[in-house]
C-alpha positions as a printed NumPy array, in Angstrom:
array([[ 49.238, -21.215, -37.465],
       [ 50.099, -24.424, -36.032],
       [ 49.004, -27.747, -37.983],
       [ 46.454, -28.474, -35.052],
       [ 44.825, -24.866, -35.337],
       [ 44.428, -25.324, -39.137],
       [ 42.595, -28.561, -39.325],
       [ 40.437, -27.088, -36.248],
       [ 39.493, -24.128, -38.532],
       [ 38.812, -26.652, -41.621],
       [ 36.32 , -28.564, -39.558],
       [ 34.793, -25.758, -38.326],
       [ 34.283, -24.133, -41.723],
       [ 32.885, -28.089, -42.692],
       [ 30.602, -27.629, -40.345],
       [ 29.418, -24.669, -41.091],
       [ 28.598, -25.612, -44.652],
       [ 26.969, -28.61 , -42.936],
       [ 24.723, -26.621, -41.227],
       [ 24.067, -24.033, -44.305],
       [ 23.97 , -26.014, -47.234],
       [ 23.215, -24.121, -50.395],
       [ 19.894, -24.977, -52.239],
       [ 19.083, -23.911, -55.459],
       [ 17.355, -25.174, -58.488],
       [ 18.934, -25.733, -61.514],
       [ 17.578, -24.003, -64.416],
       [ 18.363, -23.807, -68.379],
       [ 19.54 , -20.248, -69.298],
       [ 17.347, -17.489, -70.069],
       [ 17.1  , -16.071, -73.495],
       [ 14.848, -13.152, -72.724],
       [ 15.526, -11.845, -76.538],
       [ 13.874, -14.921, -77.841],
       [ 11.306, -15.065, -75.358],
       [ 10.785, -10.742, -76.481],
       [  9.894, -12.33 , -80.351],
       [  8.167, -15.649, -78.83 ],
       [  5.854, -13.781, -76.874],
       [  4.95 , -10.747, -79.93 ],
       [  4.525, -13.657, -81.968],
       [  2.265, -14.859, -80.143],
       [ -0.213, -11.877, -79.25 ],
       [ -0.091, -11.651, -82.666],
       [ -1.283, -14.586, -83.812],
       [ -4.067, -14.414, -81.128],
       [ -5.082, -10.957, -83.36 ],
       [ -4.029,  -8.117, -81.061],
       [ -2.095,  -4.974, -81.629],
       [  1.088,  -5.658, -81.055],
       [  2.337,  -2.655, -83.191],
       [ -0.52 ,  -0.166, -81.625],
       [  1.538,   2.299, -79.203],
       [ -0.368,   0.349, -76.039],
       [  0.863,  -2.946, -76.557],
       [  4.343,  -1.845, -78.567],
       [  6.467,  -2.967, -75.217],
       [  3.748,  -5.222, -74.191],
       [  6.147,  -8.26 , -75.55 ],
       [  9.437,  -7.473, -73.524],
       [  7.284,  -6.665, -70.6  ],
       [  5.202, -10.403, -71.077],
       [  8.469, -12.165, -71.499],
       [ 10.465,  -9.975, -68.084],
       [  7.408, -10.945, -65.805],
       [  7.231, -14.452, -66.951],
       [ 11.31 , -14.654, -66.3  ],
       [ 10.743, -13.143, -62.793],
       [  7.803, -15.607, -61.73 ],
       [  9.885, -18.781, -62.743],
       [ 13.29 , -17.538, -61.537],
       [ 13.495, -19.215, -57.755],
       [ 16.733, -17.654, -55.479],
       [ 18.98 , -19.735, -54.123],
       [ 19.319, -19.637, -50.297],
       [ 21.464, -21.462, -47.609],
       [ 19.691, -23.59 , -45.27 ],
       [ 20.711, -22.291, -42.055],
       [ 20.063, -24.711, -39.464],
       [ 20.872, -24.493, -35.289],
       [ 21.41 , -27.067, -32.591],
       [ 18.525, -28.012, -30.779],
       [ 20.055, -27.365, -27.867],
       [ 16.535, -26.522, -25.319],
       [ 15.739, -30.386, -26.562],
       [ 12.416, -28.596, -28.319],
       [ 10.302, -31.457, -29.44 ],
       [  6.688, -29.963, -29.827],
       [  5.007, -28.381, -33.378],
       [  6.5  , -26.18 , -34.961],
       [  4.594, -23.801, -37.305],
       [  4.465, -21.365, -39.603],
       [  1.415, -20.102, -41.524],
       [  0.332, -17.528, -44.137],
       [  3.791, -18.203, -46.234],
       [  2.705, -16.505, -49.335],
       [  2.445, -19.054, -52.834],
       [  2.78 , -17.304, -56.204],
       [  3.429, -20.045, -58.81 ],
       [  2.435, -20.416, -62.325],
       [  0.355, -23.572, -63.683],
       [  2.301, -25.672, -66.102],
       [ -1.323, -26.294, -67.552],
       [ -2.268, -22.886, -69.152],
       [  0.773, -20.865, -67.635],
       [ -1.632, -18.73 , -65.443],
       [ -0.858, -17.879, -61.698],
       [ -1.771, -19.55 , -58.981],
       [ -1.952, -17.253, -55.59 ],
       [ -2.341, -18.401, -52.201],
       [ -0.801, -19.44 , -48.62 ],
       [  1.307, -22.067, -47.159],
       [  1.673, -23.575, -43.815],
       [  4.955, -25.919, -42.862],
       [  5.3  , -27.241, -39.535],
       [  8.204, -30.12 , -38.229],
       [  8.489, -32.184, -35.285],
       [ 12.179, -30.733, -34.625],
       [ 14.851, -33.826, -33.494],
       [ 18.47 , -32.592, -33.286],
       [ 18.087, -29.27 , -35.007],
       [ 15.961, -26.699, -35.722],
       [ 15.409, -24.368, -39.014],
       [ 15.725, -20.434, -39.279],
       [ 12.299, -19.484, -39.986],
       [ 13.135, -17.387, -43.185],
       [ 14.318, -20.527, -44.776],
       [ 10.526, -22.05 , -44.748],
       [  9.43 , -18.949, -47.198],
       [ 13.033, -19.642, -49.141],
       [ 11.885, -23.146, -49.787],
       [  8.226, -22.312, -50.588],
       [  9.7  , -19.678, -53.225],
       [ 11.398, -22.35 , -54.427],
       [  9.587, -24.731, -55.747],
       [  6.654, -22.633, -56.531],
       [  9.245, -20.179, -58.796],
       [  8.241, -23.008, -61.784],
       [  5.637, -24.061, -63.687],
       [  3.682, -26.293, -61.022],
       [  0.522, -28.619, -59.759],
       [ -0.361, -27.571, -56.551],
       [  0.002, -31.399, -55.792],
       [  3.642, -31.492, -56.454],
       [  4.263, -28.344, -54.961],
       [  3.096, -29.327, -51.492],
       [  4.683, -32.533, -51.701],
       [  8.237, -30.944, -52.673],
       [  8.537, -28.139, -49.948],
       [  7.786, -31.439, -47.308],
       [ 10.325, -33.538, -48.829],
       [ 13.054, -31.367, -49.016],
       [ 12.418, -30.62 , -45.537],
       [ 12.465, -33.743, -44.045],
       [ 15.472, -34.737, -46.375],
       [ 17.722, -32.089, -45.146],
       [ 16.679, -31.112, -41.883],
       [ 15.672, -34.879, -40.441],
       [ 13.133, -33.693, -37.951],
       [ 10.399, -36.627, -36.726],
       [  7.928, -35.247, -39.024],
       [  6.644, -32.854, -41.477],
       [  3.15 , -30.904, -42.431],
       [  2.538, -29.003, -45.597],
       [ -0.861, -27.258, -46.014],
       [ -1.198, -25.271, -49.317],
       [ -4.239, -23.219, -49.988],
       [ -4.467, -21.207, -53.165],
       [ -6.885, -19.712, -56.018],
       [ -6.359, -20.94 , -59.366],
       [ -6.835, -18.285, -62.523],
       [ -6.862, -21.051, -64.662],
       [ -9.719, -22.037, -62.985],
       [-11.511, -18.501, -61.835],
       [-10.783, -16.756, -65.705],
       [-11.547, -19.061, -68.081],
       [-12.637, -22.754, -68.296],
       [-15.62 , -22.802, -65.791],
       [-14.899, -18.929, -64.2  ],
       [-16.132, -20.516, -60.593],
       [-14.664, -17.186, -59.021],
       [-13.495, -17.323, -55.393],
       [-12.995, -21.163, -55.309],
       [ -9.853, -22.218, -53.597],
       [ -7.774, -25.52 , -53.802],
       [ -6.362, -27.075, -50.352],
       [ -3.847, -29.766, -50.553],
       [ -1.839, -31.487, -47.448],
       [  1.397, -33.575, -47.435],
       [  1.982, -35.207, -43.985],
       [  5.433, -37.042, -43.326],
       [  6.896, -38.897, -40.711],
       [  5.48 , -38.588, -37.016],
       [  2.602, -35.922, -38.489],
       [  1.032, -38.675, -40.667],
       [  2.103, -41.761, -38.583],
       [  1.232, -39.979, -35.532],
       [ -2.528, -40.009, -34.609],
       [ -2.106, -37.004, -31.815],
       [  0.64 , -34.785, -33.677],
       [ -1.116, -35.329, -37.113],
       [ -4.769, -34.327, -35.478],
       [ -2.732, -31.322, -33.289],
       [ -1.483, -30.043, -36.818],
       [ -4.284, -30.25 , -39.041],
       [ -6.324, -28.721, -35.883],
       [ -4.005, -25.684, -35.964],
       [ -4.007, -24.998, -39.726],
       [ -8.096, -25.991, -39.85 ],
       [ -8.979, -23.402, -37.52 ],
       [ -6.855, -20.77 , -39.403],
       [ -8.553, -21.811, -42.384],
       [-11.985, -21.216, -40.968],
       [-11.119, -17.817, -39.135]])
């Protein structure tokens, strides 16, 4: 391999990593032993069985399912070149949203829809699920949620603008508290072209209205 060929191949393989960058969040380390004896203590001290043959796993199962709902994957963000010059909405709805409310540490369940305004590349359309899953694999505000997913996607993909509609049902909200069952929370984060935009903003709150009503 000539000197030429191998610097070729390195900036290839940059490039590639340009293109898929790795994301992941960065987490402390799980101690699911402790969270076993956190979690019996607990249910204990809230006056149930936890020694009754029902409930005698109920502990290491509590503290497992809790581990799995706040443990987000990493993925690489593949992006492609733009090369058609595609500059109208892109949009994808119904991603599912199962996060976990830093409030009272009950679920939140519900929907996304992410759209861009693609410039000089465009996303792989399994990566707008990966970065749903993961910021809502944490405890979370809806709020904060749908602000994150747009910012990381108009930080690393630097389309002309973003939309992030989250609709979800709130068990902290449905269960206990006031129990106002079959209420659902809505929140928007516009970016860019989609909030700066009068047309492209009305064209994607349009789209994701009239999929809310249908």
């Amino acid at each position: 391999m000539t000197g030429a060929q191998s610097l070729d191949r390195s900036d290839e393989a940059s490039n590639l990593l340009s293109w898929r960058p790795r994301v992941a969040h960065e987490a402390a380390p799980v101690d699911l032993d402790a969270a076993e004896r956190a979690a019996g203590a607990l249910l204990a001290a809230l006056g149930l069985p936890v020694d009754s043959a029902g409930m005698a796993e109920t502990p290491r199962r509590m503290a497992t399912a809790y581990a799995e709902m706040l443990a987000a994957r990493a993925f690489d963000f593949t992006t492609f070149p733009n090369t058609e010059g595609y500059d109208e909405l892109v949009l994808v709805q119904d991603i599912p949203v199962r996060s976990v409310c830093e409030h009272h540490m009950l679920p939140f369940v519900g929907v996304a829809h992410v759209g861009y305004l693609p410039r000089d590349r465009i996303l792989g359309l399994s990566k707008f699920a990966r970065v749903v899953e993961l910021f809502a694999h944490r405890p979370q505000t809806q709020e904060r949620l749908t602000k994150q997913v747009a910012q990381l996607l108009q930080d690393r993909l630097a389309p002309r603008g973003v939309g992030v509609v989250v609709e979800a049902e709130h068990t902290c909200m449905t269960l206990r508290g006031v129990r106002a069952a079959g209420t659902r929370t809505v929140t928007s984060a516009l970016l860019g072209a989609l909030r700066e935009n009068a047309s492209s903003r009305a064209e994607f709150l349009s789209l994701t209205r009239t999929h809310l009503e249908v």
